[in-house]
C-alpha positions in Angstrom: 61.5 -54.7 -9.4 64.5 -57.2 -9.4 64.7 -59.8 -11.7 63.7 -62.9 -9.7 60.4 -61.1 -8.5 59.9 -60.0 -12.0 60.0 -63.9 -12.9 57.2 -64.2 -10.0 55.2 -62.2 -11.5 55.4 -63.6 -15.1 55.1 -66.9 -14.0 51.5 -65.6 -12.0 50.0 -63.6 -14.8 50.5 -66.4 -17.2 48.7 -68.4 -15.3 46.0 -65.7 -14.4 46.1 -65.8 -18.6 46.0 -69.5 -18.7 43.1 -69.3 -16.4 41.6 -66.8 -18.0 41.0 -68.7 -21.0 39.9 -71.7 -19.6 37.1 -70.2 -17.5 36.5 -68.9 -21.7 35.5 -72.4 -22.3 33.6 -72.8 -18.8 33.2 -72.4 -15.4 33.3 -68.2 -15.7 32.2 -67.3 -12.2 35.3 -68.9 -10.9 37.4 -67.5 -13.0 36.7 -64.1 -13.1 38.7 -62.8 -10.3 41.6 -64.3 -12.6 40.4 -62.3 -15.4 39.7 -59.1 -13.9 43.2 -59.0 -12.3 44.7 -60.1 -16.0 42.5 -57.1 -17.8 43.6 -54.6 -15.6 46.8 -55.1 -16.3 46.1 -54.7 -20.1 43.9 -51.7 -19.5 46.5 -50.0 -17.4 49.0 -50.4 -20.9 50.8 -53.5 -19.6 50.6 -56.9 -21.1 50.9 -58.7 -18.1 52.4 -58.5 -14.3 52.1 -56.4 -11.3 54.5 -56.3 -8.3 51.8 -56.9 -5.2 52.5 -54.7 -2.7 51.5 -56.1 1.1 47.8 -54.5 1.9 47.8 -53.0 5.7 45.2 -50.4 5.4 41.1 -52.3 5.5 39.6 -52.6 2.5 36.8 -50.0 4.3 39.5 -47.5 4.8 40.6 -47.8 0.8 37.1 -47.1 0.0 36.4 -44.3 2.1 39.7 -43.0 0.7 38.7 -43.3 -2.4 35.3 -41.2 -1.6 37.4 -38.6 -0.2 40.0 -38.1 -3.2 37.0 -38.7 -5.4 34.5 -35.9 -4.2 38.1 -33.6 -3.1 39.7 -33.9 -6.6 39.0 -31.3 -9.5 40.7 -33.0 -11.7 38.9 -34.1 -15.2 36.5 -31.0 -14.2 37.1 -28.5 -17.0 35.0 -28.1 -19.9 34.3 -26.4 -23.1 31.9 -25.7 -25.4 30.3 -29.1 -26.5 30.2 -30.5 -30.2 29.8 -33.9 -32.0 31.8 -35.1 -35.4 30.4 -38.6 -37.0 33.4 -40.9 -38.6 32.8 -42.6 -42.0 31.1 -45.8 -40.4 28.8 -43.8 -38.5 30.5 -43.4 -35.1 29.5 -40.5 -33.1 33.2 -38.3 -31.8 32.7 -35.8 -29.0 34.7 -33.4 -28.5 34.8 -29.7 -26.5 36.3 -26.3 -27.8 38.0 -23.8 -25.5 37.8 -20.8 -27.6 40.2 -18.1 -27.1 39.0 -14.9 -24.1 37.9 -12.3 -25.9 39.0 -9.6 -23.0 42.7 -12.0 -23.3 42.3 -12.3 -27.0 43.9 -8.7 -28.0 47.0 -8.6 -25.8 47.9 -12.3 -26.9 47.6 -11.4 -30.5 49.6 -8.1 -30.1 48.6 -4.4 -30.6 47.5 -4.5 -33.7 45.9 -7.2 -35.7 46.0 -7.0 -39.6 43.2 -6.6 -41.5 42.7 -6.9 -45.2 40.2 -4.7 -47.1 37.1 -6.8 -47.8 38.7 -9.9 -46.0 38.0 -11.2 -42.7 41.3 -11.4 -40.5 42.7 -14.9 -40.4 41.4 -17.7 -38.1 43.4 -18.7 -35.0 45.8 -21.5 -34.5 43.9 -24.4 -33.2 45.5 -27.0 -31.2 43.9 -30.2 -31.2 44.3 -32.8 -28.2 44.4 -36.8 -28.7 44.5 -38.6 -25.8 46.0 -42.0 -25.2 44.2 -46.0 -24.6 42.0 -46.7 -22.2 42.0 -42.4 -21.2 40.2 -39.4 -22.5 40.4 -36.1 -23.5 40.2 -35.4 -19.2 43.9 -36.5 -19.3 44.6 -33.6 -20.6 43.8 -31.5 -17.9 46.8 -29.4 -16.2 47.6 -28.6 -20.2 43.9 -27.2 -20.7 43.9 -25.4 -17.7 47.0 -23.9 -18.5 46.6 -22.5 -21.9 42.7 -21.7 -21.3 41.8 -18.4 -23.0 45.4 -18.0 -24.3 45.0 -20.2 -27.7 42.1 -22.0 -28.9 42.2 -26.0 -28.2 40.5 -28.9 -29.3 39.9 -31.6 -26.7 38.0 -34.7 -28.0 37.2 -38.6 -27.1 38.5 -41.1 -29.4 35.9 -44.0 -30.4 34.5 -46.0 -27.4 36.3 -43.8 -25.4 35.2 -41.0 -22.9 31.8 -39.6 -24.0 32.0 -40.8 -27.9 30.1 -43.3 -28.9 30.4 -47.0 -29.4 32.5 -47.8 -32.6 29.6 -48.5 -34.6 32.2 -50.9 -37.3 32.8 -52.5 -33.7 29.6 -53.5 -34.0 29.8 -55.4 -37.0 32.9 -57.5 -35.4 35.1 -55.1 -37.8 38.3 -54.8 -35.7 39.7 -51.1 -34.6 43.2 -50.0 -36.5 45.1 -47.0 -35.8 44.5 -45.7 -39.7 40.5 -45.5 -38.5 41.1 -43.7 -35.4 43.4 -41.4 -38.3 40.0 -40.9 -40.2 38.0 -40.1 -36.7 40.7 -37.3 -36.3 40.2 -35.9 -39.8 36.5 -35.8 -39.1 37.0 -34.4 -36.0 39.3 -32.0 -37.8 36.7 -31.0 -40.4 33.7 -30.0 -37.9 35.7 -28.6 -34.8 38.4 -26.6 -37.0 37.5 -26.5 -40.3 39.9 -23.8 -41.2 43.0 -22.3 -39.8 46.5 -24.0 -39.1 46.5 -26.3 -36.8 48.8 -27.7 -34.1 48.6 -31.7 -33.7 49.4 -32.7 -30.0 49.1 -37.0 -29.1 49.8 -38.8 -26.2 50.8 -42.6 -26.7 47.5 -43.9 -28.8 46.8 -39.9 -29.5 50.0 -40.0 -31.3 49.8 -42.9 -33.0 46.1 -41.2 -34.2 48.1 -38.3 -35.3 50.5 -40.2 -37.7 47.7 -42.5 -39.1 46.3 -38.6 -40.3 49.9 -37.9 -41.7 49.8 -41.2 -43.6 46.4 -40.9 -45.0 46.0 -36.7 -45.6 49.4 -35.8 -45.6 47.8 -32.9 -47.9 45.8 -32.1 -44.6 49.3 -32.0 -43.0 51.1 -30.0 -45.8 48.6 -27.3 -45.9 47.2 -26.5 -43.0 49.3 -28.3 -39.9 52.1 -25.9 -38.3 53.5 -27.8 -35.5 53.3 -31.6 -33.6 53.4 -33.0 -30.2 54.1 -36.6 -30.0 54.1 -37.3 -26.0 55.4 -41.1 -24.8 54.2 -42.1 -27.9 55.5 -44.6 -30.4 55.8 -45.1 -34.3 55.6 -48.9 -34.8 57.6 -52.0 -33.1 55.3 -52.2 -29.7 55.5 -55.8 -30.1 58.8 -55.9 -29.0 58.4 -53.8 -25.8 58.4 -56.2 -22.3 56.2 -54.2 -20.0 59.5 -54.4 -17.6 59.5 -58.0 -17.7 61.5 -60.9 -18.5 61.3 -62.4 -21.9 60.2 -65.3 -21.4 57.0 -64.2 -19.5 56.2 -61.7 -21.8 56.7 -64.4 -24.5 54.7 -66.6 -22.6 51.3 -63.8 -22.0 51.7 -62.9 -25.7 50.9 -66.7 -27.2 47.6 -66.5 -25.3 46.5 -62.8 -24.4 44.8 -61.8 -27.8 42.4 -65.1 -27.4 41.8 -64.5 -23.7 40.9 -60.9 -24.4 38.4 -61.7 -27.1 36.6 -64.3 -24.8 36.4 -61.7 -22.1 35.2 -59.1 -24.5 32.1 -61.9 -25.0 31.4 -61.9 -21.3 32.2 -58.7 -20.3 29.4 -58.5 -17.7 31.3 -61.2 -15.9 35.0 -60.0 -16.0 33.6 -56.3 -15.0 32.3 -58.0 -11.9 35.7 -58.9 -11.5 37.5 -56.4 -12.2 35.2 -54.2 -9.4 36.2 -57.0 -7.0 39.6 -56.7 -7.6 39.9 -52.9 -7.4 42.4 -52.9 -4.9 45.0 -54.6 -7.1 44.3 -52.8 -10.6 45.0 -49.9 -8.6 48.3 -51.0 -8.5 48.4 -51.9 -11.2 48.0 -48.4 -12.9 50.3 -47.0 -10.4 53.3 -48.8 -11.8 52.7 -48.6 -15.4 51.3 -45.0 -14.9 53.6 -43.5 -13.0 57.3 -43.7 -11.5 57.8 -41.2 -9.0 57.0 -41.9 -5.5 55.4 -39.0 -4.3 52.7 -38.3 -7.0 49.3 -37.2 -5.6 46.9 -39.3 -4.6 44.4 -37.7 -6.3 45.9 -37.5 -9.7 46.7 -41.4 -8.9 43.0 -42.1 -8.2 42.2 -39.8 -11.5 44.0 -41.9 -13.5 42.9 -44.9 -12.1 39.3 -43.9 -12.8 39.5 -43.1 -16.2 41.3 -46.1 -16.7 38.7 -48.3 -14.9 35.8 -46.5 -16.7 36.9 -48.4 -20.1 34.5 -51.2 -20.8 36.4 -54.3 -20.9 35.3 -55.2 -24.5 36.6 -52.4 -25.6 40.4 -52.7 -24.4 39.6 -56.3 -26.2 39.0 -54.9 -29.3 41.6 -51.9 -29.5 44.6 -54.3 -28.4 45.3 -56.1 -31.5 45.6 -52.9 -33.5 49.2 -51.4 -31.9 51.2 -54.9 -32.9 50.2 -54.1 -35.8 50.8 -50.0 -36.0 53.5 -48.9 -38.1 53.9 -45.3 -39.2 57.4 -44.3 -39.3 57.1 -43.6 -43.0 54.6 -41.1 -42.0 56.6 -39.1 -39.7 58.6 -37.8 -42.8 55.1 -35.6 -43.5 56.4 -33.3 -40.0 60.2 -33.0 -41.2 59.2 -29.2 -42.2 57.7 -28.0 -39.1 58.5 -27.5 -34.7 58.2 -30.4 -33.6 58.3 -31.7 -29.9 59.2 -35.2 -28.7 58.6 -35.9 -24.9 58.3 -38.9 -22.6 59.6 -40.5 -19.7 62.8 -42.0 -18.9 61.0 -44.9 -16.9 58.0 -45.3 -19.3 57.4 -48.9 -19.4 54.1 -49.6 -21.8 56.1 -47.3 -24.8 59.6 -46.8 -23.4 61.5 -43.7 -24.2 63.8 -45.4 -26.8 60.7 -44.8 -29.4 60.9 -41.9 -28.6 64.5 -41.5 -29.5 63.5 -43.2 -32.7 61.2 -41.0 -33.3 63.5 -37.7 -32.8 66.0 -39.3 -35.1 63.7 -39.3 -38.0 63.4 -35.8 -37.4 66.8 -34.5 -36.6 65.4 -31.1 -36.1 62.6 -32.0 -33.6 62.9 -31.0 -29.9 63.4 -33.9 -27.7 62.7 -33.6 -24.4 63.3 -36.8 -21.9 61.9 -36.4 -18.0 63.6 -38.1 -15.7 61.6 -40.2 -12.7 58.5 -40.0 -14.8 56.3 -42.7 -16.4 53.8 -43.1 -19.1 51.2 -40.8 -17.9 54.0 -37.9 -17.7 51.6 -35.2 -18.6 49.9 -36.0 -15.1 53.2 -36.8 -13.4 55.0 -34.1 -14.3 52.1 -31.3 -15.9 54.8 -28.2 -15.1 57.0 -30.2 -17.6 55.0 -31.3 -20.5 53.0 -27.7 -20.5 56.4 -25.7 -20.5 57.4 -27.6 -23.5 54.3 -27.4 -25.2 54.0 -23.7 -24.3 57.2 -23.3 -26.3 56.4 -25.2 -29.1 53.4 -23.4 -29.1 55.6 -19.9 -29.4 57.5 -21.4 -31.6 54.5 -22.5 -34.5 53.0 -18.7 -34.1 49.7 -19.8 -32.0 51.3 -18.1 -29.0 53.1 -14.4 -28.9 56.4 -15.0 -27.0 54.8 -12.0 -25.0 51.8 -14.1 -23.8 51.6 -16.3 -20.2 49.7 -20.1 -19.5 47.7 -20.0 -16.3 49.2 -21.9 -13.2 49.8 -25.6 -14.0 47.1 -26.7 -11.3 44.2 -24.2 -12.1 40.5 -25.9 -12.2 38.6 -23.2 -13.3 35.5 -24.3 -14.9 34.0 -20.9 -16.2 33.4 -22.2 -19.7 30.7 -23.6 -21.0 29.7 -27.4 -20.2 
């Protein structure tokens, strides 16, 4: 986007904010086209603007499109065996196992496995999924298809997210932080893996998750983790990141965004209405600050977009405040002992590939790995990518034999439990 349509833009969605906030105070019908436009830009990871691309295809057609991808796509199908963890305010966390095959178990493990007199043999590696904002554990998928049956995984919902319930300290007006979602983790931790070593693997938010548990168990982390994925994810400073746009619009969105999102939250039943009228454009929206090749697939575009969409508004209100305020890097120093692998896109514009870098450098010996034409969803964009990586690391911690092969990148089998 050049830099005079980028000023466009940033001129608009300040006023779609300014807007926004007004129709707060009254007059909400008329203003909640504004808002839905401004909310999708915040659910999709972006404070504020959207190139607009010229519409030539009949708002029929998109929808019927839409239907197609929708019943044609397997993506977000996969599931394991279900289970529920409860956070220290109440909160119920779902989450889904994939258990190792037994018939795939023996020739990943090797010939022989060891076994002590009077002991039982050691429990598997478990790898444990966080998923990013305004996602769930189903943006994980071309990962969990890949290593199904090969290592046990973890794949859960973070608070308000997915199929876990409503943040019951939400409730109480108590605002989310990342050190709570660190606490959901350890209780999701303690029920779904309660022994064994552990491999850690976040994506944007899910990372963030994963050093909040560093900071507050780094005993946890000492004693029972083995190796860490941080993917497009950052360790503190996301108030300084521009969303690709100039500073002074950014500047501008900032000043008035956290007060606009907390009077949508209070009428979300308005802004949703909104936000369905303006699908067209919040698809767009999550195309740019999803992705950044130009071929992806349509169906993993329209996946993303509904797991995006499927976030009440309220609650992209309520998490927003809590990543100006995230700061971990202190907690990173927990993994300097163990593989670690550092991955995002070149073109990620909601946490830009320069935290990344930070990130790596704080761990001199971590693997970092930067994909080129890829954005902030890279584990979608680029899934051959991401799971070769991870299969490595994975080799590398001991929870896969260097002998033992992932599944094709694009498999959708669904014969585990659901």
């Amino acid at each position: 986007m050049s830099e005079s349509s980028a000023e466009v833009v940033a001129n608009a969605a300040t006023a779609a904010v300014a807007a926004s906030a007004a129709g707060a105070a009254g007059g909400w019908r008329r203003a909640t086209g504004i808002a839905g436009v401004a909310i999708g830009v915040v659910a999709a990871g972006a404070a504020a603007g959207v190139a607009l691309e010229r519409m030539t295809v009949g708002r029929g057609m998109r929808q019927k499109a839409r239907l197609a991808l929708d019943s044609a796509g397997p993506y977000g199908s996969l599931r394991g065996m279900p289970g529920k963890a409860f956070a220290d305010d109440g909160t119920e966390l779902y989450y889904e196992v994939d258990d190792l095959d037994p018939e795939a178990a023996p020739a990943a493990i090797g010939p022989r496995r060891r076994r002590l007199f009077g002991r039982k043999a050691p429990a598997p590696v478990t790898v444990v999924f966080s998923h990013g904002y305004c996602l769930s554990q189903d943006s994980w998928h071309f990962q969990r298809a890949a290593l199904r049956g090969v290592v046990r995984t973890v794949h859960w919902d973070q608070r308000s997210h997915g199929r876990s319930g409503r943040g019951v300290a939400q409730g109480r007006d108590e605002p989310v932080t990342i050190e709570q979602l660190g606490r959901d983790l350890k209780a999701v931790i303690d029920a779904a893996a309660p022994e064994g070593p552990i491999v850690l693997v976040g994506h944007s938010m899910g990372g963030m998750t994963v050093m909040a548990l560093a900071d507050q168990y780094p005993e946890l982390v000492r004693e029972r983790v083995v190796g860490v994925a941080f993917v497009g994810t950052s360790s503190g400073r996301l108030g300084e990141v521009n969303y690709g746009l100039p500073v002074a619009g950014v500047n501008a969105v900032r000043r008035v965004l956290p007060g606009v999102l907390k009077a949508m939250g209070q009428r979300a039943d308005l802004v949703e209405k909104g936000r369905r009228a303006t699908a067209d454009l919040f698809a767009g929206v999550i195309k740019r600050y999803s992705f950044a090749s130009r071929d992806v697939d349509p169906a993993v575009a329209r996946f993303a977009e509904r797991m995006i969409e499927s976030t009440p508004i309220d609650v992209v209100a309520e998490y927003y405040p809590a990543f100006n305020d995230h700061d971990k890097t202190e907690a990173l120093g927990c993994f300097a002992d163990m593989p670690v692998l550092v991955l995002a896109g070149v073109q990620d514009l909601v946490t830009p590939s320069e935290h990344s870098e930070a990130i790596a450098d704080l761990l001199p010996d971590a693997e970092l790995v930067l994909v080129p034409d890829a954005g902030h969803l890279v584990m979608l964009e680029h899934p051959e990518v991401v799971t070769d990586r991870l299969a490595d690391l994975l080799t590398r911690t001991g929870a896969v034999p260097a002998g033992a092969t992932v599944k094709g990148y694009g498999s959708t089998s669904t014969a585990q439990p659901g």
